[in-house]
C-alpha positions in Angstrom: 23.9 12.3 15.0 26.5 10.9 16.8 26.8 7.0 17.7 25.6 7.0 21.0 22.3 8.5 20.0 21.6 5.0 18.1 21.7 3.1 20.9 20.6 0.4 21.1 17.5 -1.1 18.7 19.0 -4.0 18.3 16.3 -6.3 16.9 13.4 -7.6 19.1 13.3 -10.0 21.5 13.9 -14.0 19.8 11.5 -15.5 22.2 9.2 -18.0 20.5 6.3 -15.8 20.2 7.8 -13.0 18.4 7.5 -12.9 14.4 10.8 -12.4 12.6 11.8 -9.0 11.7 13.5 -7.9 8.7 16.9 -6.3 9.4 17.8 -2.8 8.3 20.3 -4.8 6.0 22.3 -2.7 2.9 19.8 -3.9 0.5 17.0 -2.6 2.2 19.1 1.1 1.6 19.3 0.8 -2.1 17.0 1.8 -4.4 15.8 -0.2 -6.8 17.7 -0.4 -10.1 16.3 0.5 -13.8 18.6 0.8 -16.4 17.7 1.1 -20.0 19.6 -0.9 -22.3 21.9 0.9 -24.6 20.6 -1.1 -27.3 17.0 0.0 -26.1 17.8 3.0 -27.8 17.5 3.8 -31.5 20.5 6.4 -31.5 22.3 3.8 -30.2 21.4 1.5 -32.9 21.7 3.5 -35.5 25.0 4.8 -34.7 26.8 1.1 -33.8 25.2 0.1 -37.5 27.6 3.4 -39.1 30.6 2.4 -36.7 30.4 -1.3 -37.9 29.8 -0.3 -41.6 32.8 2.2 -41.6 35.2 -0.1 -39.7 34.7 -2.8 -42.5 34.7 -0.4 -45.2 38.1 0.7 -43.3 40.2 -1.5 -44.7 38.8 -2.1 -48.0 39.6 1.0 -48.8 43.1 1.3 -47.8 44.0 -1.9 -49.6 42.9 -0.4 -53.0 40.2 -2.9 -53.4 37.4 -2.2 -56.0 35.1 0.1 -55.1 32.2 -2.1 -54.9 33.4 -4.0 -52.5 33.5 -1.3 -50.0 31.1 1.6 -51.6 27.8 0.0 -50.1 29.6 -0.3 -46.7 30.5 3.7 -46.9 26.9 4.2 -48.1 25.3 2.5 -45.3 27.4 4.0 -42.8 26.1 7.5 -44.3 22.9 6.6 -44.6 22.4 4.9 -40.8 24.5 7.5 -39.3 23.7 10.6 -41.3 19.7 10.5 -41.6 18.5 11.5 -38.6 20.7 14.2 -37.8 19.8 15.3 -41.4 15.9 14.6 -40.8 16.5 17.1 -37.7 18.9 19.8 -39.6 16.0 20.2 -42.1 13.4 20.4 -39.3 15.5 23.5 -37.7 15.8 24.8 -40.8 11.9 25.3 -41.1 12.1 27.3 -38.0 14.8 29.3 -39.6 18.1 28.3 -38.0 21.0 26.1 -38.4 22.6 23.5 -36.9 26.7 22.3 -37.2 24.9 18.9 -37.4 23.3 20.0 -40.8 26.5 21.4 -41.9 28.4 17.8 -41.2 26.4 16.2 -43.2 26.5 18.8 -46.1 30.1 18.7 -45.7 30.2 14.9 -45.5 28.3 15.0 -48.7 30.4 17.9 -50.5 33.3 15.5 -49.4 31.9 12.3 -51.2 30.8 14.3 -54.1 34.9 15.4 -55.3 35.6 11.7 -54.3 36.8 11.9 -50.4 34.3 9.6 -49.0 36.5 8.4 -46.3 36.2 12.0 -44.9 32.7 12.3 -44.7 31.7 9.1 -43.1 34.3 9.6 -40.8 32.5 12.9 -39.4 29.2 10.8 -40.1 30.2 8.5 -37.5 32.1 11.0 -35.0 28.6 12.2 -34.7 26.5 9.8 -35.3 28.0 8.4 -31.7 28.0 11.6 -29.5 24.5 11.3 -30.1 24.0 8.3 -29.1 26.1 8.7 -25.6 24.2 12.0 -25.1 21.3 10.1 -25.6 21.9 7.2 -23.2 22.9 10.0 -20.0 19.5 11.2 -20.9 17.7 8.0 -20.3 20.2 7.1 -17.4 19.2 10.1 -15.5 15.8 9.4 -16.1 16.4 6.0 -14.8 17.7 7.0 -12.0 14.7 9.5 -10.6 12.3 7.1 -11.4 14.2 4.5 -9.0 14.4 7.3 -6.6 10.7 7.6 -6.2 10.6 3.7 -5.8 11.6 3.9 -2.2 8.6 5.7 -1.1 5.6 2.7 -0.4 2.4 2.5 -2.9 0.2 2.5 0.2 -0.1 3.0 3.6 -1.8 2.5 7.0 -3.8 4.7 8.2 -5.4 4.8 11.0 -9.2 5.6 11.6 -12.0 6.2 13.8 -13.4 2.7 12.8 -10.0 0.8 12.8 -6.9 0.6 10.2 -7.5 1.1 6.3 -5.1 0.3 3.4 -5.1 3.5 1.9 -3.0 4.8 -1.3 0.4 6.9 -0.7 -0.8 9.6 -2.9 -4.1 9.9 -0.8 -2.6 10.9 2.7 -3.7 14.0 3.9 -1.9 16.2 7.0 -3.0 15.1 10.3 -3.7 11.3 9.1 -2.6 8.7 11.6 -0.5 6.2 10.7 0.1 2.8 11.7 4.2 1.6 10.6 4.8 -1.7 11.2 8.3 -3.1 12.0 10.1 -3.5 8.2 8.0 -1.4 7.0 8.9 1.8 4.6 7.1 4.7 6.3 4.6 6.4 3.7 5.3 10.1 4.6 6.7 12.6 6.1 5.3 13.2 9.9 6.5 13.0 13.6 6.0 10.2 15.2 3.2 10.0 18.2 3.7 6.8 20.0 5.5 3.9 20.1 9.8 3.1 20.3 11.6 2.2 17.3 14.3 2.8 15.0 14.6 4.0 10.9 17.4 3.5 8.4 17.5 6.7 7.2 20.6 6.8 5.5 19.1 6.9 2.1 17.9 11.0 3.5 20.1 12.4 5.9 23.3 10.5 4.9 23.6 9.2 8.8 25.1 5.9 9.2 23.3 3.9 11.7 19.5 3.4 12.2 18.0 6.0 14.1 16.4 6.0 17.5 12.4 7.3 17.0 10.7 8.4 20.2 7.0 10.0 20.4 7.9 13.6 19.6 10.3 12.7 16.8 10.5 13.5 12.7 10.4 10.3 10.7 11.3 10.6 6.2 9.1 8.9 3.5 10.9 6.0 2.1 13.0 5.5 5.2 12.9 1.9 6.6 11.6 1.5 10.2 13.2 -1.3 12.4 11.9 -3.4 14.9 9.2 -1.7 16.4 5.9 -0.2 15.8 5.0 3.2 15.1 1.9 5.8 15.2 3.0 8.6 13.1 1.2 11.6 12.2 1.5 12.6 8.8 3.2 17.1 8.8 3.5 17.0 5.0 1.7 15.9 1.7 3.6 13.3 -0.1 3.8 15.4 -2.8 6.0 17.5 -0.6 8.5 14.8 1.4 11.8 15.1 1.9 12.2 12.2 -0.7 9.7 13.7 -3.4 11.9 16.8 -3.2 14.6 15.2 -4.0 13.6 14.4 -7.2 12.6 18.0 -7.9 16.0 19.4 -6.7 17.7 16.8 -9.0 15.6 17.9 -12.4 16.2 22.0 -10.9 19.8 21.6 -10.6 19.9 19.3 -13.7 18.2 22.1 -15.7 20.5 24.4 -14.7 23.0 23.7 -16.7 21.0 24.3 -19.4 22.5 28.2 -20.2 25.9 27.0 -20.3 24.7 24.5 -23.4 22.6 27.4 -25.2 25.6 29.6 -25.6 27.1 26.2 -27.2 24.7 26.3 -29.5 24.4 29.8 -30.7 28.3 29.4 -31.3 27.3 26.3 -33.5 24.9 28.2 -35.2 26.9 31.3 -35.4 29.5 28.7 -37.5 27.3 27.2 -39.4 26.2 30.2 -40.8 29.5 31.4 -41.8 30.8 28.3 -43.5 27.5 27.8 -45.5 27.8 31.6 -46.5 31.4 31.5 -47.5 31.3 28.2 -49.5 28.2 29.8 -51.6 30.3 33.1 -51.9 33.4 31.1 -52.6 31.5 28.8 -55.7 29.5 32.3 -56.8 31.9 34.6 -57.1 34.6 33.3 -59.5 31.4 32.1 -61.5 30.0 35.9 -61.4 34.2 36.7 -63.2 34.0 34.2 -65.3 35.2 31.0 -64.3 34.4 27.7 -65.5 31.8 25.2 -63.3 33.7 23.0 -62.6 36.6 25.3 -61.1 34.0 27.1 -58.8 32.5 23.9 -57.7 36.3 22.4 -56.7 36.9 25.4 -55.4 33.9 25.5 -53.0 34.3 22.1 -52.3 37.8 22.5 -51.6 36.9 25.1 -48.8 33.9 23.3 -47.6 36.6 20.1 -46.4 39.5 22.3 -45.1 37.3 24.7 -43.1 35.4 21.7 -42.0 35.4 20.9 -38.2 37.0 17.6 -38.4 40.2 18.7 -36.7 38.6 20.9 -34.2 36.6 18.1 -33.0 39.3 16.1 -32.7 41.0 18.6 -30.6 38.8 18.4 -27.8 38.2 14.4 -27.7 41.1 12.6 -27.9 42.7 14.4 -25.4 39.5 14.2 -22.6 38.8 10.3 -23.9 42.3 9.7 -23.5 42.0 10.9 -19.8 38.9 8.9 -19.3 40.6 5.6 -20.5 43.4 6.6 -17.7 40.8 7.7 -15.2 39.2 4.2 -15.7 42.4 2.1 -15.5 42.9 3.5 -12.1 39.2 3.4 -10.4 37.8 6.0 -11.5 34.7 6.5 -14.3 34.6 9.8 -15.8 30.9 9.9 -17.6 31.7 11.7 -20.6 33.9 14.2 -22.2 32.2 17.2 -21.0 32.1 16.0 -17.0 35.8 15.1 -17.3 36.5 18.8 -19.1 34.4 20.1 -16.0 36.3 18.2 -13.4 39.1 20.3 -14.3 37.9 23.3 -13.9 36.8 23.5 -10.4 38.4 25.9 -7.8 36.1 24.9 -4.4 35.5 21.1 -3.1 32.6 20.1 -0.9 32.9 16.9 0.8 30.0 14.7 2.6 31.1 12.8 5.5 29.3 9.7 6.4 30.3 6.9 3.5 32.5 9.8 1.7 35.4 10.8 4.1 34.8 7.9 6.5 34.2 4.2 6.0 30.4 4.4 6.9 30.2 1.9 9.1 31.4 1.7 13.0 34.3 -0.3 14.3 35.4 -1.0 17.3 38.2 1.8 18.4 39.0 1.0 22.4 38.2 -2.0 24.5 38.4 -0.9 28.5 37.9 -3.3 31.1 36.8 -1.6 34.2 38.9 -2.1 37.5 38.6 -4.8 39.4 36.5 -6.8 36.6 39.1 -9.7 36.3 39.2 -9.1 32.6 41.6 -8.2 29.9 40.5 -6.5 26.8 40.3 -10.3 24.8 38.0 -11.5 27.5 35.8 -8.5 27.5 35.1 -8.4 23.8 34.4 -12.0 23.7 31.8 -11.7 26.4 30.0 -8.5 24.5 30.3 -10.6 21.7 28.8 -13.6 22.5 25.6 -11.6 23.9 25.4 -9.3 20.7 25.9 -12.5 18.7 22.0 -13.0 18.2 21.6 -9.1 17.5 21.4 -7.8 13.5 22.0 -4.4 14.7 24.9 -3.0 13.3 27.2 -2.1 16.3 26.0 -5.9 17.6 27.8 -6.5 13.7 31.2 -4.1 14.6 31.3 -6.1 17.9 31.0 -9.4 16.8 33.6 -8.3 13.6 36.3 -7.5 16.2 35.9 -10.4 18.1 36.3 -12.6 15.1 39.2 -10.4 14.0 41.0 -11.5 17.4 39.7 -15.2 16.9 38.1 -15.0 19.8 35.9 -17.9 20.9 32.8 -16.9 21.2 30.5 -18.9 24.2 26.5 -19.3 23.1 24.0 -17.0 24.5 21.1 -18.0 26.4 17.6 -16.3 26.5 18.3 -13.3 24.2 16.3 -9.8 24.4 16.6 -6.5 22.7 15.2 -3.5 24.2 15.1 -0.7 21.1 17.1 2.3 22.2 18.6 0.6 25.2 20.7 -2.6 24.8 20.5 -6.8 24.5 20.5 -8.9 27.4 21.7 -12.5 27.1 22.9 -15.4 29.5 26.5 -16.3 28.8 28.6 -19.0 30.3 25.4 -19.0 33.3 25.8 -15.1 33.9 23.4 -12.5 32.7 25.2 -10.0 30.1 24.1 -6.8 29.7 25.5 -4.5 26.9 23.8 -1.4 25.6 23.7 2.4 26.4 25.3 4.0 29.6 23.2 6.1 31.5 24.0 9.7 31.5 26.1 10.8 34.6 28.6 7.8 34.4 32.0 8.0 36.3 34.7 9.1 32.9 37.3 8.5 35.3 36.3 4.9 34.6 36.0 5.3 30.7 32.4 4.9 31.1 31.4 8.1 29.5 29.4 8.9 26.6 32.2 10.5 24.7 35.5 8.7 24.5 37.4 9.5 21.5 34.7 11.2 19.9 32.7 7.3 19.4 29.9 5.4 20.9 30.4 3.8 23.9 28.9 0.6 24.7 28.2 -0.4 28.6 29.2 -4.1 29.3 27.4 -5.4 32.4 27.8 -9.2 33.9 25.3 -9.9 36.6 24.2 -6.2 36.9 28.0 -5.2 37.8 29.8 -3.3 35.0 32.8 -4.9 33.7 34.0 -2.3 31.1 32.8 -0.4 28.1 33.5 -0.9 24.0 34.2 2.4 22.2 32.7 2.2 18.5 33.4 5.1 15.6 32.8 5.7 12.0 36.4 6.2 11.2 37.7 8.5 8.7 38.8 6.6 5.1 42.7 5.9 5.3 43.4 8.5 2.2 40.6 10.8 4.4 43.4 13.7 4.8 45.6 13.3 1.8 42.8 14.1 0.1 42.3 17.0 1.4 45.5 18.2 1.5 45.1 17.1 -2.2 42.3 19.3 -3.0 43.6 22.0 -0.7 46.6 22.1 -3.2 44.7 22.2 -6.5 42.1 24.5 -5.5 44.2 26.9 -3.1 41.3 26.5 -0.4 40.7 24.6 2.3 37.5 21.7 1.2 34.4 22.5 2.8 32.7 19.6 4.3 28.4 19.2 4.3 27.1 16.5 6.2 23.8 15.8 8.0 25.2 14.7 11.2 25.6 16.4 14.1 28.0 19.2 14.5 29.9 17.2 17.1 30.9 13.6 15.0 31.0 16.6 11.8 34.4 18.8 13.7 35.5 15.4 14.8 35.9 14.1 11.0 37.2 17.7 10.1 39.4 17.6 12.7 40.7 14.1 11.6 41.1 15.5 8.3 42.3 18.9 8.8 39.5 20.6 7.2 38.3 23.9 8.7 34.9 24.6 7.0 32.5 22.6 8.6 28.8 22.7 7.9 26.6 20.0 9.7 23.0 19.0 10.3 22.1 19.5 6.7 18.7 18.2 4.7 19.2 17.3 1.2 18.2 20.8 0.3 20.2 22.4 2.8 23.4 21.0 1.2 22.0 22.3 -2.2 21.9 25.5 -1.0 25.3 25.6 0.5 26.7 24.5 -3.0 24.9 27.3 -4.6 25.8 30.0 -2.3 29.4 28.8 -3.2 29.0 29.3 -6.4 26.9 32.8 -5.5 30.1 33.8 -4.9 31.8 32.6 -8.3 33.1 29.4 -7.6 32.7 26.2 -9.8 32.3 23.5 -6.7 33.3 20.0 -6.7 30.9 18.0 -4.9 32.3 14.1 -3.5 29.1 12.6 -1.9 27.8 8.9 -2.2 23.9 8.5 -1.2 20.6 9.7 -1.9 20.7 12.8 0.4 23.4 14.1 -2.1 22.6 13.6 -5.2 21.0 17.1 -5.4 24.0 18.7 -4.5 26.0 16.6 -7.2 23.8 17.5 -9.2 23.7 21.0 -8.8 27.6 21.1 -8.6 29.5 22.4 -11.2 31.2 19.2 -10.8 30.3 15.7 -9.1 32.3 12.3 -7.8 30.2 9.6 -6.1 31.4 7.3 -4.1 31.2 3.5 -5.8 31.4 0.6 -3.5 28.7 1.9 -0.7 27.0 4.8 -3.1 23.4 4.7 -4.3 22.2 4.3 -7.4 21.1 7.9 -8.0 24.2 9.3 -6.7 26.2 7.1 -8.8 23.8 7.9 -11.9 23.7 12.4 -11.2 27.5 12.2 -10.5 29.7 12.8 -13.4 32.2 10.3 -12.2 32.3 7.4 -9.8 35.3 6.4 -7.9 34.6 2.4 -8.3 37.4 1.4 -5.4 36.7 3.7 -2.8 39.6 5.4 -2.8 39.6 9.2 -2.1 43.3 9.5 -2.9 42.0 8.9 -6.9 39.6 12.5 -6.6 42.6 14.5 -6.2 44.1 13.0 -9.1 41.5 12.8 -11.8 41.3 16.7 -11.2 44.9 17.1 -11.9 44.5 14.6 -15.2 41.6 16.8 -16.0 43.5 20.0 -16.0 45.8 18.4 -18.0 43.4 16.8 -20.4 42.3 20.7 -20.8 45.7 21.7 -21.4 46.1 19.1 -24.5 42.6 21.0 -25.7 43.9 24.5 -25.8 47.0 23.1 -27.6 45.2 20.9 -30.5 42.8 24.0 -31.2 45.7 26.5 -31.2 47.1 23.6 -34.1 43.3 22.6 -35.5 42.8 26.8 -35.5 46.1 27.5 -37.4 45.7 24.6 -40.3 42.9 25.9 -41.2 42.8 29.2 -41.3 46.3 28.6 -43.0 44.2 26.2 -45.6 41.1 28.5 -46.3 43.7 31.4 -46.7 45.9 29.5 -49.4 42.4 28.5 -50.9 40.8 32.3 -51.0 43.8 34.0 -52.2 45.4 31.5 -54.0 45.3 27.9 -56.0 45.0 25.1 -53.2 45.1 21.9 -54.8 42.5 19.4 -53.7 45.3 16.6 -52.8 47.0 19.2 -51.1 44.0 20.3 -49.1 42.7 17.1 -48.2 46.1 16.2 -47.0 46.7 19.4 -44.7 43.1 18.8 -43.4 43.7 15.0 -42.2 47.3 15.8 -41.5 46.1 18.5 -38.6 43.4 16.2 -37.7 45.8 13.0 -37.3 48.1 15.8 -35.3 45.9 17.0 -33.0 44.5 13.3 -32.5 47.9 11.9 -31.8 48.6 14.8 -29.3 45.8 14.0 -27.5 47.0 10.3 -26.7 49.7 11.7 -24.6 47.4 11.2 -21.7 46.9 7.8 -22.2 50.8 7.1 -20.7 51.5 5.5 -17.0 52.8 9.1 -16.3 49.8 10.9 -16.4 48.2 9.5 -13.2 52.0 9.2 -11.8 51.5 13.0 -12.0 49.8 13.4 -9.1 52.4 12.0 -6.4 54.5 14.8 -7.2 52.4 17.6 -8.1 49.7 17.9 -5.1 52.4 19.7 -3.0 53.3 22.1 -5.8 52.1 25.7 -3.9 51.8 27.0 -8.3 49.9 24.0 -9.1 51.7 24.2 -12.3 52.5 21.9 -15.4 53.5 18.4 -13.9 57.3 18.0 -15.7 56.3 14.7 -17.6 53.7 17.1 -19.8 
């Protein structure tokens, strides 16, 4: 909806008789936070007791101190790290399968039982703490949809034959009258019968600016009315609001990932498998020619360490952590290994507009004193000013903003009103001020229209003669259309932007932007589906959206960015990174890190791949020598960790300046 539709709720009149009103402030858009503590969780626990036991044993160890004095730290580091993963391999095992879990700690206990103990804590604690972080984005998510369904009130009004009743949320039938008070969260979805108000629904449709509600118009669940009263009539069950299906779309689309993780895990189990199989072949066979015990059981051991995943492993992390720790020195969290891997491989990007690619709140754009008025663009803003001064509405805000921005001096106003949908009216210096909503029909020849610039204008009356008109907008972010030339360059196509405004403000952003695909006027679900139809059509979309009304679609993206400084809690917690400063510039180039990142992963397991099969060879058809073995294995696995620091240098975000323009979206030159 475009600016001018808002006009002009302001708050209600400040007369003497009239209660106070809460405003349609941010924190009445935010939904309430729960966060479980990381220490709330026992993988957490467990795993920070290995880390800590490792990290002291650490040095012991290296400075040839008796073993006493660092065994029991090893041990407990096993044992804190190791048993639950081991309680759970055994558990799979009764329903006939088996996990690389399992085989970790087998190997970490093949490795302590020739004497490497270092080794198999090491893998004790490697996974000991993926657990735990996969643990804690569980409980996060969970967090976050439970928050989510604390916007929507316990109970509402509802209005009957007899007179009002406080009724539960959960008991609202269709057709039930309701009664919303100003301030008040409306209890369901409906339309609106009688009565003139306003509702903050950003937390739904994404729009900027409280809306104007007229008999005849749809109001959300969990949307915060303004300043006037409502009768609404309830068109849906609560179980099915806009806001209740937003938590269903985020668990869908969350669950939908799930395929991509099986196939994980039947490679895992696939490997598993193998290894077991082998080291039993490898310890049985030279025992069924003859060999001594103790050669088969080095032997085995000997293959069980050097065809252990240690090195593969550390292929794929050091190189995505490495990008997250440069990601996060520039603004931008990247959630885990896997989103930042993800990030990388996207080919489409889907933006939202209000909050995303523009600043999500209006300014003042044009100041136009109308001819003949006697005043210049300094003395017209002061005098809106001073009569939008008592208003909380948030163009009386933008208005009062640029006036301070101009230290203008601002007169006191007299006898303040507020007609929702129309304007305030104040006395100013002895005149009556009027500024609110033009009629329709106005002369544009005078700038009076309802369109200049693509913003709202704002009427400015004094004594019932106009005097000029404000233009307000929701600008587009400085970096609005880098970043989308960015993306244009990584993904070959132009972004497609998915907003729930109006078609209109929508091409005006695009056009601002010089993106080409516009799709406006979307529900939550209707963005969802526009993502999925995307990917229909086998593309991997990245999603950049920063309220409730998206998180489905981040979700259901194969990759999502949430907007930090103005985003909502569920966005931030669905999206598998946050942009913490705001700035879109960063999206473009934590894509490019990311495809780098990937890069450095092909590379180490090309290196991880090669040392060991070069190791298991030597040790199947020849005489590998423990020493020698254990030394190729941490030698590749120190390699390939090393390699993957690379992107921790200045250079790897630097990469970005240079590379968006590049039509082959090749290597950057410092890699």
């Amino acid at each position: 909806m475009s600016l001018h539709a808002f006009l002009y709720g302001a708050r209600v009149s400040s007369t003497l008789d009239s209660p106070p009103v809460p405003a349609l402030d941010a924190s009445a858009r935010t939904i309430p936070r729960r966060r479980t503590c990381v220490l709330a969780l026992p993988e957490a626990r467990w795993a920070l007791l290995a880390t800590a036991a490792f990290l002291l044993a650490l040095p012991l160890h290296f400075a040839d101190a008796p073993g006493w004095t660092y065994g029991p730290l090893y041990a407990v580091a096993y044992l804190a790290g190791g048993w639950e993963p081991a309680l759970e391999g055994l558990r799979a095992l009764r329903g006939k399968t088996l996990d690389v879990d399992l085989l970790m700690i087998v190997a970490a206990l093949g490795a302590a039982a020739i004497g490497q103990v270092l080794d198999g804590a090491l893998l004790i604690v490697i996974f000991a703490t993926s657990g735990a972080l996969e643990a804690l984005a569980t409980a996060r998510t969970a967090d976050s949809v439970r928050g989510l369904l604390d916007l929507a009130p316990a109970t509402a009004t509802r209005v009957t034959a007899d007179g009002e009743e406080s009724v539960p949320v959960s008991r609202l039938a269709v057709g039930d009258e309701l009664l919303i008070r100003p301030g008040e969260r409306i209890g369901a979805d409906g339309r609106v019968l009688d009565g003139t108000s306003e509702a903050d629904q950003a937390t739904i449709t994404g729009e900027p600016l409280p809306v104007l509600k007229t008999p005849g118009d749809e109001v959300f669940a969990g949307t915060l009315n303004g300043t006037g009263a409502l009768r609404v009539r309830v068109e849906r069950d609560p179980a099915d609001s806009v806001i209740a299906r937003i938590v269903t779309l985020v668990e869908e689309a969350s669950r939908t990932k799930a395929p991509t993780q099986l196939f994980i895990e039947k490679v895992e189990q696939r490997y598993a498998v193998g290894v077991v199989a082998a080291t039993l072949a490898v310890f049985a066979v030279p025992l069924a020619f003859g060999a001594d015990l103790t050669g088969a059981l080095l032997r085995a051991m000997t293959f069980m360490i050097v065809a252990s995943p240690c090195a593969v492993v550390l292929a794929t992390m050091p190189p995505l952590l490495s990008a997250i720790a440069t990601a996060g020195r520039h603004g931008v969290l990247v959630k885990s290994a896997l989103a930042m891997e993800r990030l990388g491989e996207i080919d489409t990007a889907a933006l939202d507009k209000t909050g995303t690619l523009t600043e999500g709140a209006p300014e003042v754009t044009a100041v136009r004193p109308a001819t003949g008025s006697g005043l210049d663009e300094d003395a017209l803003l002061a005098l809106a000013a001073a009569a939008e001064h008592p208003s909380e509405h948030p163009l009386a805000r933008a208005i009062v903003a640029a006036a301070r921005t101009r230290d203008l001096r601002l007169a006191p106003a007299r006898d303040f009103t507020a007609k929702p949908g129309h304007g305030v009216t104040a006395t100013v210096d002895g005149r009556v001020v009027t500024v609110g909503r033009p009629d329709s029909g106005l002369d544009t020849d005078t700038g009076t229209g309802t369109d200049v610039e693509g913003g709202t204008v704002v009427r400015v009356e004094r004594d019932g003669a106009l005097v000029g008109t404000l233009v307000l907008a929701d600008r587009p972010r400085a970096d609005a259309a880098e970043t989308a030339a960015g993306l244009t360059a990584l993904t070959g196509t132009s972004p497609v932007l998915l907003t729930g405004d109006n078609p209109r403000a929508a091409a005006q952003v695009a056009t601002a932007t010089g993106i080409t695909d516009v799709r406006a006027s979307l529900l939550p679900e209707d963005k969802v589906t526009a993502v999925r139809e995307l990917q229909r059509e086998g593309r991997k979309v990245l999603f950049v959206g920063d309220g409730v009304n998206d998180a489905p679609a981040l979700a259901a993206a194969h990759s999502g960015v949430a907007m930090g400084r103005a985003g909502s809690d569920l966005a931030l917690e669905t999206a598998d990174a946050v942009v913490v400063r705001d700035e879109l510039a960063a999206i473009p180039a934590v894509v490019r890190l990311s495809r780098a990142a990937r890069r450095l992963v092909v590379q180490n397991l090309l290196v991880a791949g090669t040392f060991i099969t070069v190791l298991v060879l030597w040790d199947l058809l020849g005489h590998l020598p423990l020493p020698l073995g254990v030394a190729g294995h941490e030698g590749s696995t120190v390699l390939v960790g090393l390699n993957g620091l690379r992107l921790l240098r200045e250079s790897a975000w630097r990469l970005r300046e240079s590379a968006w323009h590049r039509p082959d979206g090749g290597r950057p030159r410092s890699l």
